[in-house]
C-alpha positions as CSV (number, residue, x, y, z in Angstrom):
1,X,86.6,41.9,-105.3
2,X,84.6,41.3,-102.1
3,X,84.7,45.0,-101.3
4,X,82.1,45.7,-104.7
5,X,83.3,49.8,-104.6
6,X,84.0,52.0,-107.8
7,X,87.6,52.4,-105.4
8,X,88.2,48.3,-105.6
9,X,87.7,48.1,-109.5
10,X,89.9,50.7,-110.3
11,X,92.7,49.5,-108.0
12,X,91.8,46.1,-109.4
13,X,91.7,47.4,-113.3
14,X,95.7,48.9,-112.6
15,X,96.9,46.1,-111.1
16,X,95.8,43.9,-114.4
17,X,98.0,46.7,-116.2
18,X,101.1,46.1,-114.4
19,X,101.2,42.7,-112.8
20,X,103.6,40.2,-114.5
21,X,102.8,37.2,-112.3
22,X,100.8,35.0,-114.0
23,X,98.8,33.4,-110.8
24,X,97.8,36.9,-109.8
25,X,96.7,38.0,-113.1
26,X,94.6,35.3,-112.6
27,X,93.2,36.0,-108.9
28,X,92.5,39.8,-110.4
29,X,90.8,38.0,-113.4
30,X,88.4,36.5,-110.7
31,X,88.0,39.4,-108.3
32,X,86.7,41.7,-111.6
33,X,84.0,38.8,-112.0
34,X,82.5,40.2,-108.3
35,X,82.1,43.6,-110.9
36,X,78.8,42.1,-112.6
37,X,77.8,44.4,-115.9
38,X,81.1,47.1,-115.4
39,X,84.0,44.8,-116.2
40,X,82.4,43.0,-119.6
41,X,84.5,45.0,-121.8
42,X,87.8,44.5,-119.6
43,X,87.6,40.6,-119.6
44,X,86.1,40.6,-123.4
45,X,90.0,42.3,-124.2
46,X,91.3,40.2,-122.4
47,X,90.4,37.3,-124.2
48,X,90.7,39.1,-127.5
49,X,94.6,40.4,-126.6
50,X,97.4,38.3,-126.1
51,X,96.7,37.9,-122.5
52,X,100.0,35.8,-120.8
53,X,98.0,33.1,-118.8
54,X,96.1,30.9,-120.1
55,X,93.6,30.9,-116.7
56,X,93.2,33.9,-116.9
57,X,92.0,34.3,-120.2
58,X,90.1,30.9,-120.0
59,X,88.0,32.6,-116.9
60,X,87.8,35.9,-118.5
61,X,85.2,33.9,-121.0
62,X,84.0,31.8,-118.4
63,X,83.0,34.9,-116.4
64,X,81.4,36.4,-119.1
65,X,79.0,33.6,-119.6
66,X,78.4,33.5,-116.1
67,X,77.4,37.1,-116.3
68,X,75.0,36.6,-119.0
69,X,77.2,39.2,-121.1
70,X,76.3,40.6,-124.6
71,X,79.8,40.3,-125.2
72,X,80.1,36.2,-124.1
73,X,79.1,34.6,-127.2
74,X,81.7,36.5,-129.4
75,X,84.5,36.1,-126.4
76,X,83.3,32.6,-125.6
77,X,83.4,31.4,-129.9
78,X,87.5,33.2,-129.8
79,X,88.3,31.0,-127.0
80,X,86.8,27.5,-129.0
81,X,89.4,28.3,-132.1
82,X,92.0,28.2,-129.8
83,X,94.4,25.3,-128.9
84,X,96.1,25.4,-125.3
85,X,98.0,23.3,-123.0
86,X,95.4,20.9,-121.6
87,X,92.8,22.6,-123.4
88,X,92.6,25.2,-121.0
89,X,91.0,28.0,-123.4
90,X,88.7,25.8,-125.1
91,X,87.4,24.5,-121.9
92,X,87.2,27.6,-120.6
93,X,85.0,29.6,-123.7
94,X,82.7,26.0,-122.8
95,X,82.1,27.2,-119.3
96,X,81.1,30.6,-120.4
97,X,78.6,29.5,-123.0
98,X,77.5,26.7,-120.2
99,X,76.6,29.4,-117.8
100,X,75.1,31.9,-120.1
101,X,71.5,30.7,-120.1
102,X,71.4,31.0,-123.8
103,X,70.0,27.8,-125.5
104,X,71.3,29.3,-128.4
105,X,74.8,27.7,-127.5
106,X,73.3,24.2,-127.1
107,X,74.2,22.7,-130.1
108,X,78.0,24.3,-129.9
109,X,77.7,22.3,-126.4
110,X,76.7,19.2,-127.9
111,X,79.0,18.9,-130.8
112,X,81.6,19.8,-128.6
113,X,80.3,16.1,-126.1
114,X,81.1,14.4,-129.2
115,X,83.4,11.7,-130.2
116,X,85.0,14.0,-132.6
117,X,86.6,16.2,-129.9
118,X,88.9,15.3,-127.2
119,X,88.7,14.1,-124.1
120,X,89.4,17.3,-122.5
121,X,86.9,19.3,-124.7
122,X,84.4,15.9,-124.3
123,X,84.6,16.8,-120.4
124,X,84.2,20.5,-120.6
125,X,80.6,20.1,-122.8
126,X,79.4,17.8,-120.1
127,X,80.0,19.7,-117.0
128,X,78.9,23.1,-119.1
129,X,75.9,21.1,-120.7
130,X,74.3,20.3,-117.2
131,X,74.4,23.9,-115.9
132,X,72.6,25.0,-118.7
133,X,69.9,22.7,-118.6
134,X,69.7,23.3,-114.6
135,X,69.3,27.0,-115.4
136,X,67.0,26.6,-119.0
137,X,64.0,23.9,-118.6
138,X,63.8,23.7,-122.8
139,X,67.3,22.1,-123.0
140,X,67.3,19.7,-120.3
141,X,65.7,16.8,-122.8
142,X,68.6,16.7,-125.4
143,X,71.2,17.7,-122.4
144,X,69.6,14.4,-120.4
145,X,70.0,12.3,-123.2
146,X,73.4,13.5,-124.4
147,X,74.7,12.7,-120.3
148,X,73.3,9.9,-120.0
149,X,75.1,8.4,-123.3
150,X,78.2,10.1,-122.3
151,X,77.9,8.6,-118.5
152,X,78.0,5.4,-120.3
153,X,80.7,5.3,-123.4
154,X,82.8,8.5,-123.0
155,X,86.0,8.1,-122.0
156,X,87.0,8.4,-117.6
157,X,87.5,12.1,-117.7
158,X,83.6,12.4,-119.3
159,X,82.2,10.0,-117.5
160,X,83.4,11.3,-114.5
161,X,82.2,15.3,-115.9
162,X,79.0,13.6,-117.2
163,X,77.7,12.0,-114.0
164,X,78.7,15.0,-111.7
165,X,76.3,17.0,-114.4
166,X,73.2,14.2,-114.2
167,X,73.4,14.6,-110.3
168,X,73.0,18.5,-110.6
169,X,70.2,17.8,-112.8
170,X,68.3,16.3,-110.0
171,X,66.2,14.1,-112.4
172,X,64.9,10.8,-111.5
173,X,65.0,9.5,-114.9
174,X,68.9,9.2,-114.5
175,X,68.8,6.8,-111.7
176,X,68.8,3.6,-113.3
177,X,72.1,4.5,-115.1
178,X,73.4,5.7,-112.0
179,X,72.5,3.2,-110.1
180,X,74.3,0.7,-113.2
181,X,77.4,2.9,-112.4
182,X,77.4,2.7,-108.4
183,X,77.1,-1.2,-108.5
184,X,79.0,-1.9,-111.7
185,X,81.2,0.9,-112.4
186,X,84.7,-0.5,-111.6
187,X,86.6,2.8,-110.7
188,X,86.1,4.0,-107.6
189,X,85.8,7.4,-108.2
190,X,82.9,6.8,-110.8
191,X,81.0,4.8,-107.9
192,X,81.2,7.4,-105.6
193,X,80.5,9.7,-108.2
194,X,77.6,8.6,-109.3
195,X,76.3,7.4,-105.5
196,X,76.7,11.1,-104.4
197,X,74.6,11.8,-108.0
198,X,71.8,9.2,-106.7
199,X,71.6,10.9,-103.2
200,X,71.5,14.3,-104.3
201,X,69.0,13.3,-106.7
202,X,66.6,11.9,-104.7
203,X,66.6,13.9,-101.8
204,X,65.4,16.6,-104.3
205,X,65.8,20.5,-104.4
206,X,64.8,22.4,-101.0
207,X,62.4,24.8,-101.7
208,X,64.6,27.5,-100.6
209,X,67.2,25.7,-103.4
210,X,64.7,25.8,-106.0
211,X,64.3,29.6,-105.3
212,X,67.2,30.1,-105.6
């Protein structure tokens, strides 16, 4: 994957062909994301065949997204129909539309933060829902507002997903919650949580970060 040549993908493209180990399909699955606009219509199959491991399929769509594919929507809206063990796919076709810099997939994000999905799925929206409002300013007021609530009355897992995503935000308007959370949260995780949120927060994006 590292190695980027036309030689790498096609050893690479085989192996998926033949390999029966589900781990590996999975690390092949990841190297062919290093392939960035030659591999969209291998990993859209993938998630559209009856791919063996659930990982692999899951970061087939994520990688997609991440790649800011034509093809992600469609692979990324398969993956959301589908129920897996611990909610691997769904959370997975999240990731993907999270990463895609598409505000089209906000809403799909939100309702998926909602009380009406689980609390794997609930998770999944917040993590994906703060890396597209890092990546698209016009989303980050409804993707603030939604974290923030979700910080507060989702369930651990969100919580947990929810505050991780404020911090990447970097904005200051988050800090009184946080700082609610750090003093007051109970669980320990969730207090260190949100303190790393709060540092990362205020000391700001380097400009070299904000290039970036």
């Amino acid at each position: 994957g590292t190695m980027g040549s036309s030689g790498a993908l096609d050893a690479l493209s085989r192996a998926l062909k033949d390999e029966t180990d589900l781990r590996v399909r999975t690390s092949i699955v990841k190297a062919l994301g290093a392939f960035r606009g030659q591999v969209d219509e291998i990993l859209a199959e993938i998630v559209r065949g009856d791919e063996p491991s659930l990982f692999a399929k899951a970061e087939a769509g994520a990688i997609l997204g991440r790649h800011q594919s034509p093809l992600a929507g469609e692979a990324c809206a398969l993956l959301l129909e589908q129920k897996s063990w611990g909610e691997k796919l769904v959370s997975g076709g999240l990731r993907g539309l999270g990463a895609s810099r598409d505000i089209r997939h906000l809403s799909v994000l939100l309702d998926h933060a909602s009380e009406k999905h689980s609390e794997r799925q609930r998770a999944a929206a917040a993590g994906a829902l703060g890396k597209l409002a890092d990546e698209v300013p016009d989303a980050k007021p409804a993707v603030l507002d939604c974290l923030l609530d979700l910080a507060q009355s989702g369930g651990f897992r969100t919580k947990l997903a929810a505050i991780g995503a404020l911090g990447k935000l970097r904005d200051s308007r988050a800090l009184g919650v946080l700082n609610r959370i750090h003093q007051l949260g109970g669980d320990g995780r969730l207090r260190r949580t949100a303190y790393e949120a709060i540092v990362t927060i205020r000391e700001g994006r380097t400009s070299e970060g904000a290039l970036q």
